[in-house]
C-alpha positions as CSV (number, residue, x, y, z in Angstrom):
1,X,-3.4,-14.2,-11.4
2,X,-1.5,-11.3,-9.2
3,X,-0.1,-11.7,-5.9
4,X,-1.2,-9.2,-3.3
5,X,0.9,-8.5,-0.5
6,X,0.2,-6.8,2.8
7,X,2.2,-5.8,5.8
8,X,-0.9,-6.2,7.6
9,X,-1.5,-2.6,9.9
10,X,1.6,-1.0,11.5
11,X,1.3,1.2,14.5
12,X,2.6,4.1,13.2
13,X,5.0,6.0,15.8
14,X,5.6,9.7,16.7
15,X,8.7,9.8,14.6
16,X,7.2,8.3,11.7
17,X,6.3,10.6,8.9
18,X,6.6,8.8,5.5
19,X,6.0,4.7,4.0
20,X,9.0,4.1,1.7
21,X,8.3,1.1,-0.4
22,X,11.4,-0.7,-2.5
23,X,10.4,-2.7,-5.4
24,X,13.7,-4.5,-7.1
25,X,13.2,-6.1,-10.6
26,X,15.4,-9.1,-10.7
27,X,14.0,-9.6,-14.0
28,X,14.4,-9.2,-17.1
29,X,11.1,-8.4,-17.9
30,X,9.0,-5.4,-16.8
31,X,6.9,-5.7,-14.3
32,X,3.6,-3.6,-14.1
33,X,3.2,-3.2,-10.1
34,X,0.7,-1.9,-7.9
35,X,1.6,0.4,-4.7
36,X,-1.5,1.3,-1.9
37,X,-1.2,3.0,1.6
38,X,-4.0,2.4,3.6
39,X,-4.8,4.9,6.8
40,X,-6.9,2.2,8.9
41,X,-7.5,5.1,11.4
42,X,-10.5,7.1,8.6
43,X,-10.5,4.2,6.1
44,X,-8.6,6.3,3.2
45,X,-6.0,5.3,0.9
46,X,-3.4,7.5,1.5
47,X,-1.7,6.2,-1.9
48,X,-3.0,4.1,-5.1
49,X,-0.3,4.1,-7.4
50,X,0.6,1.6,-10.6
51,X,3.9,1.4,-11.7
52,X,6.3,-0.4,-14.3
53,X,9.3,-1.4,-13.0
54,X,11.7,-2.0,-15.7
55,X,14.3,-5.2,-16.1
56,X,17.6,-5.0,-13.1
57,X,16.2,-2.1,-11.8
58,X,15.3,-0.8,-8.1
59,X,12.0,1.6,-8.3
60,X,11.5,3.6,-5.3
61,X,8.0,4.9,-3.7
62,X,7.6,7.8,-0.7
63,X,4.3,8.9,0.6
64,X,3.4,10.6,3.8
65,X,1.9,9.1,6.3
66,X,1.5,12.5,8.8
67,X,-2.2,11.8,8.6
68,X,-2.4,8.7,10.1
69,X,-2.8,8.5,13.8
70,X,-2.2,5.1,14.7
71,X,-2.6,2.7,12.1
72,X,-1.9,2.3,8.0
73,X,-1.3,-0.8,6.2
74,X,1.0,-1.0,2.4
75,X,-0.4,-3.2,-0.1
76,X,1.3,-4.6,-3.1
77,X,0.1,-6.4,-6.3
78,X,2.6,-7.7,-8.3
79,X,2.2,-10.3,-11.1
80,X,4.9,-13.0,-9.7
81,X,7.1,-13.0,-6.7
82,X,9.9,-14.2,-8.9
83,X,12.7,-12.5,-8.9
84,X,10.8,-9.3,-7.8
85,X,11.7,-8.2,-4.4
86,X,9.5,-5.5,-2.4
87,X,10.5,-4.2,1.2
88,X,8.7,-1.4,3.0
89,X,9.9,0.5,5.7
90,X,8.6,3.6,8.0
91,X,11.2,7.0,7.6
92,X,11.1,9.7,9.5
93,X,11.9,13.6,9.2
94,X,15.5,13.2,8.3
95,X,14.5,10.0,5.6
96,X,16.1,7.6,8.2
97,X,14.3,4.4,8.7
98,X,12.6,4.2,11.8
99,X,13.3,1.2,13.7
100,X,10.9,-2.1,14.0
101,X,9.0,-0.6,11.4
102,X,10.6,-2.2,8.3
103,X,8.5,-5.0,6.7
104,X,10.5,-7.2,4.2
105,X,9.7,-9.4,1.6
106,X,9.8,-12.7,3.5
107,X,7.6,-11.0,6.5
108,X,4.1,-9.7,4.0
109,X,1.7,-11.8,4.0
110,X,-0.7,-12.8,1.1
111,X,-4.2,-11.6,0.9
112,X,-6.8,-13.1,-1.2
113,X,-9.8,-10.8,-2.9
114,X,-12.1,-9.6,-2.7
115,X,-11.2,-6.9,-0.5
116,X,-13.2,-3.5,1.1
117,X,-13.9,-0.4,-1.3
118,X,-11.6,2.5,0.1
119,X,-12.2,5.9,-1.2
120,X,-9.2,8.1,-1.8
121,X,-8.0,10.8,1.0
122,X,-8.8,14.5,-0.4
123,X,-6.0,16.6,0.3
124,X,-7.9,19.3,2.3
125,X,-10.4,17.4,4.2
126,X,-10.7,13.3,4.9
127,X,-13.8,11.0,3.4
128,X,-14.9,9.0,5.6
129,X,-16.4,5.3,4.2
130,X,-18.9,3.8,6.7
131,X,-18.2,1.8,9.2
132,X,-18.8,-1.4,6.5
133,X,-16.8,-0.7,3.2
134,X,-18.8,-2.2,0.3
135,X,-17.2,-5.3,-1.5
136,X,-16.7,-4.9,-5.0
137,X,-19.8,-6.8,-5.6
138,X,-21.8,-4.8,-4.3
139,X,-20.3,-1.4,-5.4
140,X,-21.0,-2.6,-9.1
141,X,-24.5,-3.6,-8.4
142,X,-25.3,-0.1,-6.8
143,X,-23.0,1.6,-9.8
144,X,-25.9,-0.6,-12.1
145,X,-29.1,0.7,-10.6
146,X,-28.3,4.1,-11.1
């Protein structure tokens, strides 16, 4: 069963303008590794992204977080926390890390499903979900009746 990861929500700060996620393969094995930015502030996912990160290798993910007024949160499903490392960090304008945002491996906590139905950001204009996400439950069972 995978392992879901979460930062919980960081307050984003003024100098803050992308999440930077590190995902090291210790491995020998590939690992097939899911990335998601949450922006907590319109209930969008700023980033769903699935990866495979191959055998003694370090895979990189960047996505902006300009959009976000106070609050996003970075999710991670990975199959096994052996031997695969994953530290997240907030970068600003000149890819520095900003400071007291980092979140590393030993700090995420584990999340257990089922979890709130985001829908994706557009790029020109936000989605907003109402103010109670549906579970996945009940997302299939309205996806059923129609």
């Amino acid at each position: 069963m995978a392992i879901v990861l979460s930062t919980g929500t960081i307050n984003k700060t003024r100098s803050t303008v992308n999440a930077h996620i590190e995902l090291l393969n210790l491995s020998n094995f590939f690992r097939r590794v899911r990335v998601q930015v949450i922006n907590w502030d319109s209930r969008t996912s700023l980033l769903d992204q699935t990866v495979n990160v191959s055998p003694n290798t370090n895979f990189a993910i960047t996505t902006s977080v300009r959009d976000v007024s106070f609050h996003y949160e970075i999710r991670v499903t990975v199959p096994t926390t052996r031997n695969l490392i994953v530290n997240t960090f907030a970068v600003d304008s000149g890819t520095f890390t900003v400071e007291n945002n980092t979140v590393l491996q030993h700090q995420l906590v584990r999340i257990f499903p089922p979890f709130a139905i985001f829908k994706k950001a557009q790029t020109k204009s936000r989605v907003k979900v109402s103010k109670k996400p549906l579970t996945t439950k009940a997302l299939i069972r309205k996806s059923v009746k129609k």
